[in-house]
C-alpha positions as CSV (number, residue, x, y, z in Angstrom):
1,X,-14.9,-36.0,85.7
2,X,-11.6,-37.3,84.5
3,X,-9.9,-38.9,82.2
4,X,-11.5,-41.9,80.3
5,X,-10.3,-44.4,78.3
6,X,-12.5,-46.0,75.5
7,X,-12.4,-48.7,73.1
8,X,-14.3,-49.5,69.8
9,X,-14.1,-52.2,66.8
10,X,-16.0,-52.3,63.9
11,X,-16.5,-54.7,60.4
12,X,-17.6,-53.5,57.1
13,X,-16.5,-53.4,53.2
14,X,-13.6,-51.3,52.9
15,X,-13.4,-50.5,49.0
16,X,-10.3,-49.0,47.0
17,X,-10.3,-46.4,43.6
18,X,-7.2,-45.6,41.9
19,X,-7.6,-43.7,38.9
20,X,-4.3,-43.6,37.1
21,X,-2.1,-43.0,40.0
22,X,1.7,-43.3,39.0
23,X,5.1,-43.4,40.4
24,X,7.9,-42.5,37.5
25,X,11.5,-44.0,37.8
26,X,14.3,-44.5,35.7
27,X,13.8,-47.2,33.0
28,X,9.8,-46.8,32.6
29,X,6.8,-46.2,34.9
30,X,4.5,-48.3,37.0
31,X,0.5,-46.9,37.2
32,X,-2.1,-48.2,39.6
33,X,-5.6,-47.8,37.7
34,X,-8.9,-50.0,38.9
35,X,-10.9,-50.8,41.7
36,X,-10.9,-53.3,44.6
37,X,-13.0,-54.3,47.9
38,X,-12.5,-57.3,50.2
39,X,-14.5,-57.6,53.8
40,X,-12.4,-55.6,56.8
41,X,-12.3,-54.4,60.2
42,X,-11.6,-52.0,62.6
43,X,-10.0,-51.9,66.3
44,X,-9.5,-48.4,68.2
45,X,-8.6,-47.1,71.6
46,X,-8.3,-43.7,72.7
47,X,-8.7,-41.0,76.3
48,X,-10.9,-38.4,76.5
49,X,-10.3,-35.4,79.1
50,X,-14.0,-33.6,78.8
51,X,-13.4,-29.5,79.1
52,X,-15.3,-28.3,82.2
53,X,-15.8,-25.0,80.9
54,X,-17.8,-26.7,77.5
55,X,-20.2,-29.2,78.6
56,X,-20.2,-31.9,76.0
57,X,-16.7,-30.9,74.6
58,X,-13.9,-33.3,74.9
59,X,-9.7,-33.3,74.0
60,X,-9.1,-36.8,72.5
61,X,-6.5,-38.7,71.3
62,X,-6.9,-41.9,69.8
63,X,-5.3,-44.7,67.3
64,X,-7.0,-47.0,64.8
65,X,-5.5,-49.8,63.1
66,X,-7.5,-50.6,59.9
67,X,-7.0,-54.1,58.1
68,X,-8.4,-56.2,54.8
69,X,-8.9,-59.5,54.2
70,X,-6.7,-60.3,51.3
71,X,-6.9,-56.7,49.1
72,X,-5.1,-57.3,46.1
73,X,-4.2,-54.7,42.9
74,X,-2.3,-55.6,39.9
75,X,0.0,-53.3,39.1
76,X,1.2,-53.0,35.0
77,X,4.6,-51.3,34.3
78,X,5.6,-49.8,31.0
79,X,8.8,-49.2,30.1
80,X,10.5,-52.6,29.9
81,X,11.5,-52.2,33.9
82,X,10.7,-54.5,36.6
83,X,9.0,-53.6,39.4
């Protein structure tokens, strides 16, 4: 059988949650709480090497690149810092 290669691309809603996520530094504190969603989409491409020994199991390797269309967070900071 071989080696394949395959390709794939998808669209949907991608939607964020943050509940009270935080990064600390010196001077104050900057927390990410809220929700977002925009429209996105999806482009991957990866090989398959099907195990001869397994039918129906395949060793894959793959990448996907993920993207939004114009996601956007506010992000408050306390402390009196910029950020």
């Amino acid at each position: 059988m071989g080696l394949r290669l395959y390709v794939g691309a998808g669209l949907g809603y991608i939607w964020h949650e943050y509940d009270e996520v935080g990064v600390r530094f010196e001077g104050g504190k900057a927390v990410i709480s809220g929700d977002s969603g925009n429209w996105g989409g999806q482009a991957i491409v990866g090989l398959s090497l099907p195990i001869s020994a397994v039918p129906g199991l395949a060793m894959t390797a793959e990448y996907r690149y993920m993207m939004t269309a114009g996601q956007t967070m506010t992000i408050p900071v306390q402390g009196g810092a910029e950020f």
